[in-house]
N, C-alpha and C positions, 0 to 999 in steps of 0.2 A: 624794680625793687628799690628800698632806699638802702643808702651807703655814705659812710664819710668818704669824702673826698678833699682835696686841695689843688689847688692849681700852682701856687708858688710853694718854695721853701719857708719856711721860719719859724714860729713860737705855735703853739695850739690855738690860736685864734684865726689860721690860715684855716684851719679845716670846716667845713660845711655840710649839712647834708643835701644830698643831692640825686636825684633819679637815675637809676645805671641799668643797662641789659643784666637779667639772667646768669648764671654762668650755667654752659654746656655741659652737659654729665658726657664723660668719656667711658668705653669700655669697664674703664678699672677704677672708675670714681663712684662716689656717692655723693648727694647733694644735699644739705644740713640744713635744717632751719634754726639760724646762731639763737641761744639764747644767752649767751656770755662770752665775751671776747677777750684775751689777754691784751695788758697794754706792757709789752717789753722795754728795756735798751735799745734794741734794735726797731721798732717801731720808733720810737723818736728821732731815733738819729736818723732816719730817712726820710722824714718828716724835714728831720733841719739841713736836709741835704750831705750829709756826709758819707751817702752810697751814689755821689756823684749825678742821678737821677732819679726823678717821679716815682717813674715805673722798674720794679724791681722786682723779677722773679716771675709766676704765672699768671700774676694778677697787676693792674692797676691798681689797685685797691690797696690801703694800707692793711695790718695787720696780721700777724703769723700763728694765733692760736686762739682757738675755737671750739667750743664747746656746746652741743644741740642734740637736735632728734631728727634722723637719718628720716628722708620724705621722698626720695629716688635713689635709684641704685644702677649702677653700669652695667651693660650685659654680660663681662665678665666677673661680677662680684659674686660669688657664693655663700659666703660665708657673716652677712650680715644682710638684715631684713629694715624696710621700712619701720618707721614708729622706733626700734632702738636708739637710745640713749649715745652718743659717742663721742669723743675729743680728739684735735688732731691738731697737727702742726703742718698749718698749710702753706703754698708760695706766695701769700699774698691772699686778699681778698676775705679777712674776716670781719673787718667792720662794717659790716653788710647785713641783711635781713639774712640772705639764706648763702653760704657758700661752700665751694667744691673741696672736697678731699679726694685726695688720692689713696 
């Protein structure tokens, strides 16, 4: 799938996009195909480095909120079906084609 990604710290012109694995549906996840991502405070500033590192929380990937249509679901999920609409605030990994909620 495609994803921003960045290698070093610094301005918005560090990020790229770039080919990344899948993320894994867990029991208690669903997996979103994004069609809108938030861009926070907190996304930039891990961007310019000020959470000390890259990777920060469950994903490589930047980005904490995400909004799509649920396309797998974990085998613990009951209460939400493929094709639904959902938003979520995830660890990491929304600037991405498709990503995991918990």
């Amino acid at each position: 799938m495609k994803a921003i990604t960045f290698d070093d710290f610094g301005p918005a012109d560090v990020l790229r996009l770039a080919e990344v694995p899948m993320p894994e549906v867990r029991p208690g996840d669903l997996l979103v195909k994004v069609h809108a991502a938030g861009v926070n405070r907190a996304d930039l500033l891990q961007r310019l480095g000020y959470y000390g590192r890259q990777s920060y929380g469950e994903s490589d990937l930047l980005g904490l909120e995400a909004a799509g249509e649920v396309i797998a679901v974990g085998a613990n999920v009951t209460d939400i079906r493929r094709g639904e609409r959902v938003m979520g605030i995830v660890g990491g990994g929304a600037y991405a084609e498709f990503a995991r909620v918990d």
